[in-house]
C-alpha positions in Angstrom: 8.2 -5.0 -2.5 8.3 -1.4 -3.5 11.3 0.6 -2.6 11.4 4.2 -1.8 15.1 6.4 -1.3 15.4 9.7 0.7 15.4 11.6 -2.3 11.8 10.4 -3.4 10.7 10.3 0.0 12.0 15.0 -0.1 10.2 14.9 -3.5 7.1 13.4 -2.5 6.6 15.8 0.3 7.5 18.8 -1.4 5.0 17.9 -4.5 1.8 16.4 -2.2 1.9 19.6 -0.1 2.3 21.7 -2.8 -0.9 20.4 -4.9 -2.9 18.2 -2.5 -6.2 17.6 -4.6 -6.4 19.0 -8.1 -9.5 20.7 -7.1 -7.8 23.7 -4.9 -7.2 27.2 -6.2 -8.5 28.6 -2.9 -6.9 28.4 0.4 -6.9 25.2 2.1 -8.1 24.8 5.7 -5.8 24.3 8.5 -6.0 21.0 10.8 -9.2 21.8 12.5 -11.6 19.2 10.6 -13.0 16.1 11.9 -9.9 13.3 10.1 -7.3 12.1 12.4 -4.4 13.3 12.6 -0.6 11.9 12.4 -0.4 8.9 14.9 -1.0 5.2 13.6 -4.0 3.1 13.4 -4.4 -0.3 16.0 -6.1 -3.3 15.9 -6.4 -5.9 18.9 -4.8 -6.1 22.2 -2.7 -3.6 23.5 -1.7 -6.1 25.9 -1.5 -8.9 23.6 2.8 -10.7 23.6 3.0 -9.9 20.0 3.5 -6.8 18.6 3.3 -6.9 14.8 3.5 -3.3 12.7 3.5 -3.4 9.3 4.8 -0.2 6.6 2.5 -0.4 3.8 1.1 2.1 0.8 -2.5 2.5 -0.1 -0.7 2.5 -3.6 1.0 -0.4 -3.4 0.0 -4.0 -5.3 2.1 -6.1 -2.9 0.0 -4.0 -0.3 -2.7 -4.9 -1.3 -2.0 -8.6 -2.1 -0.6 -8.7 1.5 -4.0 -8.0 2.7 -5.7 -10.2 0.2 -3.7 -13.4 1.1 -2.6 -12.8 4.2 -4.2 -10.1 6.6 -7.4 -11.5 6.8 -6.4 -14.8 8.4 -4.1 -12.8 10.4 -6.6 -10.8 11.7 -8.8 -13.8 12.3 -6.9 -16.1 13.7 -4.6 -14.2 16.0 -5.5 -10.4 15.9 -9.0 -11.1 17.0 -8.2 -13.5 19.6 -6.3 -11.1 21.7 -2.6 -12.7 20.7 -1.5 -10.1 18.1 -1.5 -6.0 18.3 -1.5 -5.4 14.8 -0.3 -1.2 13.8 -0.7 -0.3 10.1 2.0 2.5 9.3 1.1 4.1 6.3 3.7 5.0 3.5 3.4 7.7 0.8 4.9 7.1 -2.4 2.8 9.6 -4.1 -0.2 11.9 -4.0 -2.7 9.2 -4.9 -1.8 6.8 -1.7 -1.8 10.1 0.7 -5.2 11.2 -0.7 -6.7 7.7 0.1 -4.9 7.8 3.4 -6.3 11.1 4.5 -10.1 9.6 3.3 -9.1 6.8 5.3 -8.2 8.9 8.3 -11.8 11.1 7.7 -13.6 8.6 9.0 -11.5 8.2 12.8 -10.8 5.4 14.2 -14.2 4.1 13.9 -14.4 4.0 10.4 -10.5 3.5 9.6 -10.0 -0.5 9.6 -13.2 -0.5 7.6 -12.2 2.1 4.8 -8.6 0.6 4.9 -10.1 -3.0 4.2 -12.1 -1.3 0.9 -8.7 0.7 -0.7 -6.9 -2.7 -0.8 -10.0 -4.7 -1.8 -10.5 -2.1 -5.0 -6.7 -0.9 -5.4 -6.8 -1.6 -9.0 -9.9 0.5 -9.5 -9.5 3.5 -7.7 -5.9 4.4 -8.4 -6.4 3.0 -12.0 -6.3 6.5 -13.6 -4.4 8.8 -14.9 -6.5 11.6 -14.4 -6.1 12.9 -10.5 -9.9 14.4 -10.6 -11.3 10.4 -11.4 -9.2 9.6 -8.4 -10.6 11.7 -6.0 -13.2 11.2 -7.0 -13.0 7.0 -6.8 -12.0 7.7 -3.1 -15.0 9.5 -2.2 -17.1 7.2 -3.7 -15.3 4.7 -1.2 -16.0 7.2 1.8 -19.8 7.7 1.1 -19.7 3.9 0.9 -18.2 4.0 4.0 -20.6 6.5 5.5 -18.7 9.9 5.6 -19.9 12.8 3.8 -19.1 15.2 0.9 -18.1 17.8 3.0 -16.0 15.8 5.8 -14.1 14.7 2.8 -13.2 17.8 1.0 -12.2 19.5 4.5 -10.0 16.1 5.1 -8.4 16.3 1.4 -7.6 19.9 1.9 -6.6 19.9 5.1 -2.4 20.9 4.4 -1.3 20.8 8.2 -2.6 17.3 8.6 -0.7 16.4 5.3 2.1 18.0 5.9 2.4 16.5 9.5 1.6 12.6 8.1 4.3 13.4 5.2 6.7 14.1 8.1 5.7 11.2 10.7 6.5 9.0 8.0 9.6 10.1 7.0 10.4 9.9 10.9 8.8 6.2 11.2 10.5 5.2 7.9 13.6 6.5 8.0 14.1 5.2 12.3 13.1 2.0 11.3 15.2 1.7 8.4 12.3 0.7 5.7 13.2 0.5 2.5 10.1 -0.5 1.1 6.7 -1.6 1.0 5.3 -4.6 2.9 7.5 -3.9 5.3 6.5 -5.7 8.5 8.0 -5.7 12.4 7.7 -8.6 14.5 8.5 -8.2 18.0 10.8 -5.6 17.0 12.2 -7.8 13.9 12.1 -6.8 10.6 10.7 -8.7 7.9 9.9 -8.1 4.0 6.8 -10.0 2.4 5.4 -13.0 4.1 3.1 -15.5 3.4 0.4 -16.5 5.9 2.6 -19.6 6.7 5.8 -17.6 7.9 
């Protein structure tokens, strides 16, 4: 599990809005483009007994094994049979996991499950480098893959409202819930840290 204080929850916020993708010396655009804004990201039934939300990072490798081991019997075997409402709240422990989030988001709810499945999937290729330019440009690579173009992705990356206002619903979500790191996951209500598919 990854942890994550107040103090580098202040710092991450202050340093994603200030540079949001390496490519910007112009101004950015304001939160009219077609990505979703803050709000959280559902799969199965609303109306389904269990509620089950999980606090993860795009960034993070027990993440991502989560939803190599785990998730996708989860999904199958409960969350597409109408017993589990599955929410993914997303965490940002640095510019890299809100950049794929916001590529992620670009694509609306349509797209998002989809594009979400692919950053876990290729985690250790994508945000392999050092070099913030490679990355962005990994993660758009993943959105024309996904079927979004050039265009809708640059006005999603620069988009510093919708940033700013994810960076803040997090801190809200994370800091209510009292997360302390990354798979965090709510059953019912009940906190949890990382589970196998068994538990």
């Amino acid at each position: 599990m990854i942890k994550l204080n107040r103090r580098a929850m202040i710092a991450l916020a202050a340093a994603a809005t200030a540079a949001m993708t390496p490519a910007l010396a112009q101004e950015t655009t304001t939160a009219t483009t077609a990505g979703a804004g803050p709000g959280d990201f559902s799969l199965g039934s609303p109306d389904a007994k269990v509620k089950i939300v999980e606090y993860a990072s795009f960034t993070c490798p027990h993440c991502a094994n989560f939803h190599e081991t785990v998730f996708g019997q989860l999904k199958k075997d409960y969350i597409d049979t109408g017993k589990v409402h599955f929410t993914l709240r997303e965490v940002y422990f640095d510019r890299y996991g809100l950049w794929a989030a916001l590529i992620a988001r670009c694509g609306g709810e349509m797209r998002y499950f989809g594009i979400h499945d692919i950053l876990f999937a290729k985690q250790a290729e994508w945000a392999a480098s050092e070099d913030p330019m490679q990355v962005v440009k990994n993660l758009k690579t993943i959105g024309l893959s996904a079927g979004l173009d050039d265009a809708a992705m640059e006005a999603c990356l620069n988009d510093t409202a919708n940033a700013e206002a994810l960076i803040k619903q997090f801190q809200t979500n994370f800091e209510a819930d009292g997360v302390e790191g990354t798979p965090t996951i709510f059953v019912n209500g009940t906190k949890h840290g990382n589970m196998p598919y068994e538990d």
